[in-house]
MARKOLDREN-922997 format. One line per field, with one value per residue (C-alpha): x, y, z; chain; residue in one letter. Coordinates in nm, 3 decimals. Each point is the difference from the previous one (the first is absolute). Layout:
BEGIN
x X,...
y Y,...
z Z,...
c A,...
r a,...
This chain:
BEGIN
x 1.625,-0.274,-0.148,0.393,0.061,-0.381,0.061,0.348,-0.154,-0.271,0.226,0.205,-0.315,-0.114,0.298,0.003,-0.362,0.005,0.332,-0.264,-0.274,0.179,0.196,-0.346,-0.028,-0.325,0.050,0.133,-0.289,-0.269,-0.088,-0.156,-0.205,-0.100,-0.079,-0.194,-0.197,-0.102,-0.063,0.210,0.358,0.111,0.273,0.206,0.090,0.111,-0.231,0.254,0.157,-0.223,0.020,0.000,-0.221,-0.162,-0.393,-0.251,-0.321,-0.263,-0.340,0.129,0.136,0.323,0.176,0.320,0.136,0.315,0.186,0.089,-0.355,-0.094,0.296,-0.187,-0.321,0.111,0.118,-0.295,-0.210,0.277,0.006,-0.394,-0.067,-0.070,0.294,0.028,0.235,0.183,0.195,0.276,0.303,0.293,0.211,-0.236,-0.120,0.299,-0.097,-0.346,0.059,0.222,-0.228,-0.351,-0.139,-0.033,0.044,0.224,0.192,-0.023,0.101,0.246,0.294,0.287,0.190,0.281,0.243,-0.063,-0.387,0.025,0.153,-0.325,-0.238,-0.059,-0.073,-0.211,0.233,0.017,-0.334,0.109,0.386,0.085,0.314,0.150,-0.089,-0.050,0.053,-0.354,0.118,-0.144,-0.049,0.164,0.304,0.034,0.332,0.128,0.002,0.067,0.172,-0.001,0.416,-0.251,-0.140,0.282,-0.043,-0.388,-0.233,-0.190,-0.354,-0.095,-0.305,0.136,0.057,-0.011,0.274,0.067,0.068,0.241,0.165,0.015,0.173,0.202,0.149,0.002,0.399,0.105,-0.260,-0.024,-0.329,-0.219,-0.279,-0.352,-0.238,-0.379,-0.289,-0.201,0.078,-0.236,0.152,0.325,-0.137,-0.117,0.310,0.160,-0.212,0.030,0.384,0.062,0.184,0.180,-0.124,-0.243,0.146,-0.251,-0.057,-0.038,-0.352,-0.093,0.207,-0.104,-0.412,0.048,0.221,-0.267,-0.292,0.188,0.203,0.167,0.253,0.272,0.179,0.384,0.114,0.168,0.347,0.026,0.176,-0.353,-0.110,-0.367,-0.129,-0.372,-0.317,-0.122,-0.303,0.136,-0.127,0.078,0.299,-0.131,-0.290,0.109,-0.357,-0.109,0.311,-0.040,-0.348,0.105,0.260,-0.268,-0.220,0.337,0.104,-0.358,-0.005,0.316,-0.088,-0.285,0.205,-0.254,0.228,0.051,-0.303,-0.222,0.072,0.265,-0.254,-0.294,0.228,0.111,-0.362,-0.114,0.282,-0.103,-0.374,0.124,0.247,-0.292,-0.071,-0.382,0.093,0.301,-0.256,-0.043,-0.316,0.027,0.168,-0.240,-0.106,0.386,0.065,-0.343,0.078,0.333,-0.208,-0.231,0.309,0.176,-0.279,-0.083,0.388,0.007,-0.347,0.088,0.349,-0.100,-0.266,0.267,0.264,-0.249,-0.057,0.370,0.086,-0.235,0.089,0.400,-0.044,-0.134,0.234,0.289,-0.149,-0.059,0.213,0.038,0.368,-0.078,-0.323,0.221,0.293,-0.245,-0.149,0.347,0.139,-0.281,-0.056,0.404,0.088,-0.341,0.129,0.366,-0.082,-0.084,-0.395,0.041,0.222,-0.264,-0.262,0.285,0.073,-0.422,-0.084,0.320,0.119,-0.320,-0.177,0.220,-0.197,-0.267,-0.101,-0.227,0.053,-0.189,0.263,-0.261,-0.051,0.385,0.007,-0.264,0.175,0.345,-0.121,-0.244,0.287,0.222,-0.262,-0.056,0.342,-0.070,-0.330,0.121,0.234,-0.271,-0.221,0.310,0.043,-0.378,-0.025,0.316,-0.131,-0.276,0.060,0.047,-0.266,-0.224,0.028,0.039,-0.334,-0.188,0.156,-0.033,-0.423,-0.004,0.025,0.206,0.316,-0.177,-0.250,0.222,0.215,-0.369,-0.201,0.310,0.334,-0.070,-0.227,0.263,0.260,-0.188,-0.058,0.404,0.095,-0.240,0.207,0.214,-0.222,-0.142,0.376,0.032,-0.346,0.176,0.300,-0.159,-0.193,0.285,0.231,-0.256,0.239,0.222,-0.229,0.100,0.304,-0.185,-0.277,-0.280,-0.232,0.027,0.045,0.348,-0.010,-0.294,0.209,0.305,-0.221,-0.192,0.346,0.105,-0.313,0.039,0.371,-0.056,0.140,-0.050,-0.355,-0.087,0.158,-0.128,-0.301,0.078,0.159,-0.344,-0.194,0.259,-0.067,-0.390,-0.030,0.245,-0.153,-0.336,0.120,0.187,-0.327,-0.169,0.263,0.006,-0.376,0.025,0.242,-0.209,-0.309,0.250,0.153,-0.370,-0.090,0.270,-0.021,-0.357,0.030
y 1.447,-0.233,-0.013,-0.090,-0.289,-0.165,0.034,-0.177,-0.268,-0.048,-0.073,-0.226,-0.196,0.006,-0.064,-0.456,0.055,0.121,-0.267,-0.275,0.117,0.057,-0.359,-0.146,-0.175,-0.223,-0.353,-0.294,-0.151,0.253,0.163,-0.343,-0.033,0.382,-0.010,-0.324,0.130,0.361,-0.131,0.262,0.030,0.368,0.105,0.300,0.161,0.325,0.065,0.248,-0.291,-0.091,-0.237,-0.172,0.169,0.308,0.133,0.027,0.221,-0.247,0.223,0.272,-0.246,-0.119,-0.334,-0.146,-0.215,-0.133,-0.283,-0.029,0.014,-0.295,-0.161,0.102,-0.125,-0.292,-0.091,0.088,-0.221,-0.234,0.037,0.021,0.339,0.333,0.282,0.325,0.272,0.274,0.231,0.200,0.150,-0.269,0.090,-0.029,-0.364,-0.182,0.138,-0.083,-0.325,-0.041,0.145,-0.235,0.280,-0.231,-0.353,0.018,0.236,-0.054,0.367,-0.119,-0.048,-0.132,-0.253,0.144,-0.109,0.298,-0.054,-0.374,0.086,0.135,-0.137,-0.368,-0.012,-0.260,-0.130,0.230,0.108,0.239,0.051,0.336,-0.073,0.398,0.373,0.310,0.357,0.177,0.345,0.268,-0.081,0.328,-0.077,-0.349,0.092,0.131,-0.334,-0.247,-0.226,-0.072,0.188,0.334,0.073,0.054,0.326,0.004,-0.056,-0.364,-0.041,-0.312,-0.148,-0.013,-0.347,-0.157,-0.188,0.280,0.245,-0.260,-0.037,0.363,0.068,-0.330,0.110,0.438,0.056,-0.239,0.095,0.409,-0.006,0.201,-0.178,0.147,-0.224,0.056,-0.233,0.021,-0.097,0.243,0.287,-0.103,0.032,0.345,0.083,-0.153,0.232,0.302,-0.041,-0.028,-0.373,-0.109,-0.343,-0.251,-0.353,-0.277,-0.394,-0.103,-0.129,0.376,0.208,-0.115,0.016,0.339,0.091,-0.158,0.184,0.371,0.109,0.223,-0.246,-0.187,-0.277,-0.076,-0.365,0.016,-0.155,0.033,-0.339,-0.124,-0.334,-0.032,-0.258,0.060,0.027,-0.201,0.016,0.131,-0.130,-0.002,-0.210,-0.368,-0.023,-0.337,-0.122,0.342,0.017,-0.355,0.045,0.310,-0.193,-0.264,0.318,0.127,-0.350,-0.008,0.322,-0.089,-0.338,0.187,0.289,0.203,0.321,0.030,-0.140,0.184,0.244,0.227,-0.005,0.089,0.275,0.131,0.029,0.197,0.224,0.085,0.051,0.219,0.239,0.045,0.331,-0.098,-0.128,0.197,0.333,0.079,0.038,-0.414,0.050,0.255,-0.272,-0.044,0.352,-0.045,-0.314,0.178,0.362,-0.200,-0.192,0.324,0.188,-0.321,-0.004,0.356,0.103,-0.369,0.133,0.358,-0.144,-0.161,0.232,0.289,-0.258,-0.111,0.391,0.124,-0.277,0.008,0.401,-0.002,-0.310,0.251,0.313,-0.194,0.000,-0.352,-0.088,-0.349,0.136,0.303,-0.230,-0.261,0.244,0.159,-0.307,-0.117,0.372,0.014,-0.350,-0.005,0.342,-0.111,-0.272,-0.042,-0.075,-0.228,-0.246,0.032,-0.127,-0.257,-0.062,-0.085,-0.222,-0.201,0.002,0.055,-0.260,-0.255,-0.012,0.118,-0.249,0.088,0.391,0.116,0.261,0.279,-0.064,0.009,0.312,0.163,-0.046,0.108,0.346,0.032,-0.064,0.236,0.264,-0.015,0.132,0.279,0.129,-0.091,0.299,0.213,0.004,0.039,0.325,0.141,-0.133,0.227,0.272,0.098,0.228,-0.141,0.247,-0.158,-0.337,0.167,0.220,-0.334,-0.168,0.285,0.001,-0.371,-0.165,-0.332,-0.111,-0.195,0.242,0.303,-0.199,-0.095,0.332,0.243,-0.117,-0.232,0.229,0.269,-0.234,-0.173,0.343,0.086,-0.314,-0.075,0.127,-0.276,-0.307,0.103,-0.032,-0.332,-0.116,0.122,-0.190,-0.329,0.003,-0.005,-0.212,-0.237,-0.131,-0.124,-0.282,-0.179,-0.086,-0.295,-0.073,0.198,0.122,0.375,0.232,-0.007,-0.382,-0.008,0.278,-0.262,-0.244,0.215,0.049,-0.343,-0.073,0.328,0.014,0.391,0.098,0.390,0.029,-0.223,0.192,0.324,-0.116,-0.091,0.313,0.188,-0.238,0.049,0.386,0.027,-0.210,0.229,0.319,-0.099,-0.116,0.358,0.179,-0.176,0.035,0.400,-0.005,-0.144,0.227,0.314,-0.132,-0.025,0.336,0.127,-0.116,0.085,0.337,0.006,-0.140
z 28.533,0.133,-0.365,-0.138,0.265,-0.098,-0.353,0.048,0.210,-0.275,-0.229,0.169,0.086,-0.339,-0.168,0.074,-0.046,-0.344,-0.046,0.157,-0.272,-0.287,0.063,0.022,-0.351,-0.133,0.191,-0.218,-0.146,0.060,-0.330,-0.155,0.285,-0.008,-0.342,0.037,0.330,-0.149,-0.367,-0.136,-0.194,0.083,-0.292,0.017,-0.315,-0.139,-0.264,-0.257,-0.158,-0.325,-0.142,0.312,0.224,-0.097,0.015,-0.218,0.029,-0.083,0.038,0.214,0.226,0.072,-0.058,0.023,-0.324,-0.122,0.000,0.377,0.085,-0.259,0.220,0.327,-0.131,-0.112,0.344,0.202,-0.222,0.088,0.338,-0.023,0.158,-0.119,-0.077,0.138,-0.100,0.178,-0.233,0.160,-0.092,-0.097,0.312,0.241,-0.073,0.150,0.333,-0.094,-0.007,0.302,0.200,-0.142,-0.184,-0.275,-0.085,-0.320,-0.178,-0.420,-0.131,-0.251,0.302,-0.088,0.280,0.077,0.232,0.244,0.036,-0.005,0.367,0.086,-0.178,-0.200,-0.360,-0.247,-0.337,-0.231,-0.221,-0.278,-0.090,-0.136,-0.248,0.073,0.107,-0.225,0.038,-0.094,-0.210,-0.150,-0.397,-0.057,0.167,-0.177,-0.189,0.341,0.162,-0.147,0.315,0.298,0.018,-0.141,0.295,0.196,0.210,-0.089,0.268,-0.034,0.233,0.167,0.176,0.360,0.153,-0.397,-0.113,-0.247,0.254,0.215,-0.390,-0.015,0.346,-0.057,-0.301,0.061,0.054,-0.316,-0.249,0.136,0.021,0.237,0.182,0.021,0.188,0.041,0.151,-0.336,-0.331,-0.104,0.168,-0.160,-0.347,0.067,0.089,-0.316,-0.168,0.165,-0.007,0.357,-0.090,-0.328,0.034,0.179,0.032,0.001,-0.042,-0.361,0.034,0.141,-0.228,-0.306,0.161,0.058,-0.345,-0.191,0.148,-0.040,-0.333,0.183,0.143,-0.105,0.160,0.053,0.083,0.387,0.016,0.376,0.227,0.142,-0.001,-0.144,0.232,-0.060,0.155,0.305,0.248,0.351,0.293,0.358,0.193,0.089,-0.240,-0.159,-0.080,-0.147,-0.214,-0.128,-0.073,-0.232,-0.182,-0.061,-0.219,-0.128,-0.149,-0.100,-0.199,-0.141,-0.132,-0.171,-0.089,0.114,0.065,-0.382,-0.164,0.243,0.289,-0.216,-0.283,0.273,0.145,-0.321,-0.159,0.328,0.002,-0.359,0.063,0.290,-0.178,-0.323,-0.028,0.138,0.303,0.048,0.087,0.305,0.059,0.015,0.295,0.184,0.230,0.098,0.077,0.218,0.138,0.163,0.083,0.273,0.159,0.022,0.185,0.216,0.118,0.006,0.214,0.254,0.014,0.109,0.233,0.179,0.009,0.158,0.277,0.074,-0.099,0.303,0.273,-0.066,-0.020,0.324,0.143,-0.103,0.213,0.262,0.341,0.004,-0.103,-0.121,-0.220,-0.115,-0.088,-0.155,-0.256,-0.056,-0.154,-0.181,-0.195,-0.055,-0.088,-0.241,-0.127,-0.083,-0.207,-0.369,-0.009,-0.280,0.225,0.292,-0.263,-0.113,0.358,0.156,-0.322,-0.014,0.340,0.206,-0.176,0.065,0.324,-0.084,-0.272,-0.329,0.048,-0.272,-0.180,-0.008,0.367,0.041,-0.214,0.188,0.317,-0.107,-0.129,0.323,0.213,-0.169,-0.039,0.346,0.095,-0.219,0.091,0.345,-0.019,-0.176,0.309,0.239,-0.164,-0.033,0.400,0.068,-0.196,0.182,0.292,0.361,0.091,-0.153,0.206,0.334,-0.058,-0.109,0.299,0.265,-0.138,0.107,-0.305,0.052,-0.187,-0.297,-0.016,-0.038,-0.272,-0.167,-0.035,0.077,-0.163,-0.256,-0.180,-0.046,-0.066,-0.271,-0.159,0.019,-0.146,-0.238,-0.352,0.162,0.067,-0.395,-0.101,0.098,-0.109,-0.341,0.065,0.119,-0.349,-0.166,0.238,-0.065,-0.273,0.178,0.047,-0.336,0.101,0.195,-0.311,0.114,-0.270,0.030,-0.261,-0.074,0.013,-0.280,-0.195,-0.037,-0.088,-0.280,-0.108,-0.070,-0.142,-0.237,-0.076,0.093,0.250,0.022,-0.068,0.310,0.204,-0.128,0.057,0.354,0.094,-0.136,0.262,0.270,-0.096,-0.035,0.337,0.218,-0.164,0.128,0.338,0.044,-0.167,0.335,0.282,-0.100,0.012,0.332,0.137,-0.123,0.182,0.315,-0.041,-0.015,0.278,0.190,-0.101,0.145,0.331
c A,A,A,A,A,A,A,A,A,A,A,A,A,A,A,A,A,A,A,A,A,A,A,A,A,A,A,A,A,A,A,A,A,A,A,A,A,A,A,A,A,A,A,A,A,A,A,A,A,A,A,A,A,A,A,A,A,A,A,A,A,A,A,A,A,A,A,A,A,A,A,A,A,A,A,A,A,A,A,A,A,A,A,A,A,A,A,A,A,A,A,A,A,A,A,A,A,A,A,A,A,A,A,A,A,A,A,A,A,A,A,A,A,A,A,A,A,A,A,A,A,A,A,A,A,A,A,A,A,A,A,A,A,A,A,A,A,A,A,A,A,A,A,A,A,A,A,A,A,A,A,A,A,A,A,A,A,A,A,A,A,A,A,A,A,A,A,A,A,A,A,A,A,A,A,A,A,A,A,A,A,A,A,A,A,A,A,A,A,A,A,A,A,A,A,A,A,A,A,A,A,A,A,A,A,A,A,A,A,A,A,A,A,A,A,A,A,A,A,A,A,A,A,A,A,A,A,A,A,A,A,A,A,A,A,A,A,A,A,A,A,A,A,A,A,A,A,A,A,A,A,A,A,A,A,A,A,A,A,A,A,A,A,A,A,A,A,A,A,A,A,A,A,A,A,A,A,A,A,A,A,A,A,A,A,A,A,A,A,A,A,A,A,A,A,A,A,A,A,A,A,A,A,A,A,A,A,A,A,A,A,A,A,A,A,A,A,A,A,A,A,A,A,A,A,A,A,A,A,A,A,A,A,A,A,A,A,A,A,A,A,A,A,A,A,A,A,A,A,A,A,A,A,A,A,A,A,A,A,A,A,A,A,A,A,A,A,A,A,A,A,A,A,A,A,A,A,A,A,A,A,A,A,A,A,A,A,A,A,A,A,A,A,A,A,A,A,A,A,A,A,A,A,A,A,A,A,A,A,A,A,A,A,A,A,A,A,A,A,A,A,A,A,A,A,A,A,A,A,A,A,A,A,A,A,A,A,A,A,A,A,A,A,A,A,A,A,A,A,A,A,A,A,A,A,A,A,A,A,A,A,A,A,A,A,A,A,A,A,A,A,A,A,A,A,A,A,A,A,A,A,A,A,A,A,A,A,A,A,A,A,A,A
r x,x,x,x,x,x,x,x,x,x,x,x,x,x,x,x,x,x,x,x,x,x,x,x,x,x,x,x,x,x,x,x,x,x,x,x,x,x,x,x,x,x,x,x,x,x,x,x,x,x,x,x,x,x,x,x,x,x,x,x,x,x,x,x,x,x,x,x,x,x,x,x,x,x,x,x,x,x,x,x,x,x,x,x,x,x,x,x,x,x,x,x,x,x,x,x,x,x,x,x,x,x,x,x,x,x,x,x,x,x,x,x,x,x,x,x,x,x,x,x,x,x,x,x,x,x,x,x,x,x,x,x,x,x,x,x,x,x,x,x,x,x,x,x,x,x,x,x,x,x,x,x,x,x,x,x,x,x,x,x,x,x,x,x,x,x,x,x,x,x,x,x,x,x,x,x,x,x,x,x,x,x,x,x,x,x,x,x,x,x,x,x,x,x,x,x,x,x,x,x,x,x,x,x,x,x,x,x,x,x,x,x,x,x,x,x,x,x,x,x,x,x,x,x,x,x,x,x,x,x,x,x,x,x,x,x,x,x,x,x,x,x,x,x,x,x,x,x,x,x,x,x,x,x,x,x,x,x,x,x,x,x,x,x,x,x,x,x,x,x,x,x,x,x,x,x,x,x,x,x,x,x,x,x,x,x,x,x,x,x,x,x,x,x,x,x,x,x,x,x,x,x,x,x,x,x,x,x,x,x,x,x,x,x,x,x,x,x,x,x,x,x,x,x,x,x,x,x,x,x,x,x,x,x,x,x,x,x,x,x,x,x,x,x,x,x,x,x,x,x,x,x,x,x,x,x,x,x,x,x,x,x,x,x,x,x,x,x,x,x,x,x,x,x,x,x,x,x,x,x,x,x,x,x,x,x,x,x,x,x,x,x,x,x,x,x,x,x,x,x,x,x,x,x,x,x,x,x,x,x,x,x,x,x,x,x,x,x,x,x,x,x,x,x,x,x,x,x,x,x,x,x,x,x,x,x,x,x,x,x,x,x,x,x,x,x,x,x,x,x,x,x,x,x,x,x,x,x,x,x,x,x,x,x,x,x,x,x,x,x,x,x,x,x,x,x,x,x,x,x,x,x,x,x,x,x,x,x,x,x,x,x,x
């Protein structure tokens, strides 16, 4: 009961704080200056959209290309700093942005009414003049229409204008709505059958149409208004948003977007889908790149989560209601909720006080914390396990209270729950996924990008599942090795 009453109060305390927080938008005026002081343009993107922003494996090494990050480019020259990127899915870069994770958002967003409430937007860069439904070539008699799909199943990048289309427009045109974070992923599942259809932007569907054979394309005659693509930025940035329309108007005059940047984009994405650089053994370094993130954010993560794991373990055996109550609400509230939003929730909403949060800091953190609940609840159990006896002879030959748990009861309990700390050692290798969500570099986050880059998209992740599978065979070949030489000695004393 004492637990249930803190864990209401918590919440009610946290609730206006987390209001106060998330309310807390980037100060009128502030980015310019923060650009200026740091030397630095920060640009979100979502790096599955060729051909405006895509990668390319240039020596084993990744880089970002396309015509949105000529645009980028072009305007840190401008603005006479250097550009970084942070790719991320498309979803998560409005809240990105809102929350100074970066400085600008030019991902081929269109302005619609809807995020103009949150966000401000630069004129208009590149207009698309209408959408297309990406098919298979075989079923290119089948559809013909836009009034042929009716009762098929159509995917979507989340948060795209396509999707909002899509939703708009399900109960007139019959159409059911698939929507996925990756335009990648949504191809694979045009291909494996799971939708009838992918509908993209013009500029997109006829990239990707011209770089596979297998697809075919079907003209969209959904109600949407094809406003374009502008460069999002945050509310009151006046200066920053005049500054880009000054390189837009620029790149205009020149007509840069046609006579260069689309050619650019379009000669890269044809290098990279050439059957020598569509291998991959080009992309070894990739799948490498992502291996040592994942076992950084796994062994930091499991590091942490033994230490919170033993001190809320013992906080919940102890006799202290407050202490008891304490680590009862942080195992079951960490517990009931997805992990993914916890990592969501520390980058986006933690760093807004905690400024320049590195995301594989944030992602570290999130699975540490939520690991910790876990493994808190693994040593609860081994502690209970071993025999009361065993305490009150240790105690009754003068051993003290940290001494008996030290040499007495930890060692047994370690032994009982070992299978289970190796478990999550297993699962926190694999958890470590999760992570991409936010843009860190881990393995599943280099797997989407060898993807783009390949226009495969089963192979890559093939190849990732083999990794995922060599790495937790070896780390269970270890933990059992462990646990023998533990049994063993058991069995002698």
């Amino acid at each position: 009961m004492t637990a249930l009453l803190l864990l209401a109060g918590l919440f009610t305390a946290a609730i206006p704080a987390v209001d106060a927080a998330s309310s807390r938008k980037v100060a009128s005026g502030t980015v310019m200056k923060k650009i200026k002081k740091s030397g630095k343009l920060v640009v979100g993107i979502s790096a599955d959209y060729p051909p405006l922003e895509f990668t390319k494996n240039v020596n084993g090494k990744n880089k970002y290309v396309g015509v949105d990050v000529e645009l980028a480019k072009q305007i840190a020259k401008d603005l006479g700093v250097k550009l970084e990127i942070k790719n991320m899915d498309f979803d998560s870069l409005l809240v990105a942005l809102e929350t100074g994770k970066i400085d600008v958002i030019i991902s081929g967003m269109t302005p619609t009414a809807e995020r103009k409430k949150s966000i401000d937007f630069s004129k208009i860069y590149y207009a698309e003049k209408s959408d297309y439904f990406v098919i298979s070539k075989t079923n290119k008699a089948k559809y013909t229409s836009t009034a042929s799909f009716k009762g098929k199943t159509v995917g979507a990048q989340t948060g795209s204008l396509q999707y909002t289309s899509l939703k708009k427009n399900a109960a007139k045109s019959g159409i059911k709505v698939k929507g996925l974070a990756k335009i990648s992923n949504l191809l694979m599942a045009l291909k494996s059958g799971k939708v009838d259809a992918v509908l993209l932007g013009e500029l997109n569907a006829k990239t990707y149409t011209t770089n596979d054979t297998s697809l075919s394309l079907v003209k969209s005659s959904l109600s949407q208004a094809q406003m374009g693509n502008a460069v999002g930025v945050a509310k009151g940035q006046g200066d920053l948003v005049k500054a880009i329309n000054k390189t837009i108007n620029n790149c205009q005059k020149q007509d840069l977007f046609n006579k260069k940047y689309i050619p650019a984009a379009a000669k890269a994405m044809k290098q990279a889908s050439s059957k020598t650089n569509n291998s991959m053994s080009k992309y070894a370094s990739y799948f490498a790149t992502g291996l040592g993130y994942t076992m950084i954010i796994t062994i930091c993560s499991i590091t942490i989560g033994l230490v919170l794991g033993v001190i809320f373990a013992l906080m919940r055996l102890s006799k202290n209601k407050l202490l008891h109550a304490i680590a009862v609400c942080y195992i079951e509230f960490l517990r009931g909720t997805p992990q993914m939003v916890q990592i969501m929730f520390v980058y986006f909403g933690v760093g807004m006080l905690i400024k320049n949060m590195p995301a594989l800091a944030a992602g570290i953190i999130a699975i540490g914390l939520n690991s910790g609940a876990y493994v808190a609840e693994d040593i609860r159990s081994g502690i209970n396990s071993v025999a009361k006896g065993q305490t009150e002879a240790a105690r009754s030959l003068g051993l003290s209270q940290a001494k008996t748990y030290r040499y007495v009861v930890f060692p047994q309990a370690l032994k009982n729950i070992w299978p289970a700390l190796g478990n999550e050692f297993i699962t926190l290798t694999k958890d470590s996924s999760l992570v991409s969500v936010i843009g860190v570099g881990e393995l599943m986050y280099e797997t989407g990008l060898v993807q783009t880059a390949t226009y495969r998209g089963v192979m890559p992740l093939f190849i990732t599942m083999c990794i995922y599978f060599v790495v937790t065979f070896i780390f269970t070949r270890l933990l059992n090795y462990f646990e023998r030489r533990m049994n063993l000695t058991s069995s002698r004393a």
